[in-house]
Phi, psi and omega in degrees: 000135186210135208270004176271354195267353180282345196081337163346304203076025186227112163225111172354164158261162184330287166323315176326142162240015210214172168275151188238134188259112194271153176282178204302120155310121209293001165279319201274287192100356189265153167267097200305180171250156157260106166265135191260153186221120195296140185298328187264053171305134180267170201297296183327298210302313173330306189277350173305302179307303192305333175306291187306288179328301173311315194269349155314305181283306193307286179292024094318331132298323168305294210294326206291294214267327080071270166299329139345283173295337177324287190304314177293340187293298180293339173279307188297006166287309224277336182314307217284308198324312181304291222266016156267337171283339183094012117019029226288176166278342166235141166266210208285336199270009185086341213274140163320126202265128194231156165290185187255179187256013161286314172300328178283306191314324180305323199318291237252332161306309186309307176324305195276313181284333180326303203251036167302326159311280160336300173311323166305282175003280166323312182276358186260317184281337165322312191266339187271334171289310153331328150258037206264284219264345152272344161283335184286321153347278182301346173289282191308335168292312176292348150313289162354289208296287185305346170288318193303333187277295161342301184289326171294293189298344179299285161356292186287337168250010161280000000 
């Protein structure tokens, strides 16, 4: 995986052993990852990194387009307002012309219930890729754990 062919301009070296965290997505704002993957990954691990790979892609998906409609949302909020007071997008001095922040507050109530769903939606996948990726966690240490001992007693009786 590599973040220049994404346009990012950013890729790890060759050489790295650890995961690489990319700058911000100018839609999203989340930051991919580079997941590094050890030549010997064991089946668990594989599917841990993919777990990970997944709810990564997931909240991007949620997120990437997200701001975008926001923003479009709040200007035809804030245009119908404007033009019901009689109004221009601008005043006499060229300066954007804004709402108060009770008239914004309607904006961000409307907004939140519109997309409530989605939003459940999200945190319900939120919790489930997340307890995913901690039991598969708690799995790969504990192999971990249990190679390492292994390895130790191996040691001690040589």
């Amino acid at each position: 995986i590599v973040f220049v062919s994404q346009g990012l301009g950013f890729r790890p070296p060759a050489h790295s052993r650890r995961d690489w965290i990319g700058p911000p997505d100018k839609h999203s704002n989340l930051r991919p990852v580079v997941f590094y993957v050890p030549p010997e990954e064991s089946a668990l691990e594989r599917r841990l990194r993919e777990a990970r790979q997944e709810a990564q892609a997931s909240n991007q998906r949620f997120w990437g387009p997200l701001p975008a409609l926001f923003q479009r949302e709040k200007e035809e909020f804030i245009y119908s307002r404007l033009k019901a007071k009689g109004l221009e997008m601008r005043d006499e001095s060229g300066q954007k012309a804004t709402l108060n922040a009770e008239e914004m507050a309607d904006f961000y109530k409307d907004f939140l219930s519109k997309n409530l769903k989605k939003h459940l939606q999200y945190n319900r996948d939120w919790y489930k890729h997340n307890f995913r990726i901690t039991f598969l966690m708690g799995q790969v240490a504990l192999v971990r754990a249990l190679r390492w001992l292994r390895r130790r007693k191996k040691n001690v009786e040589q």
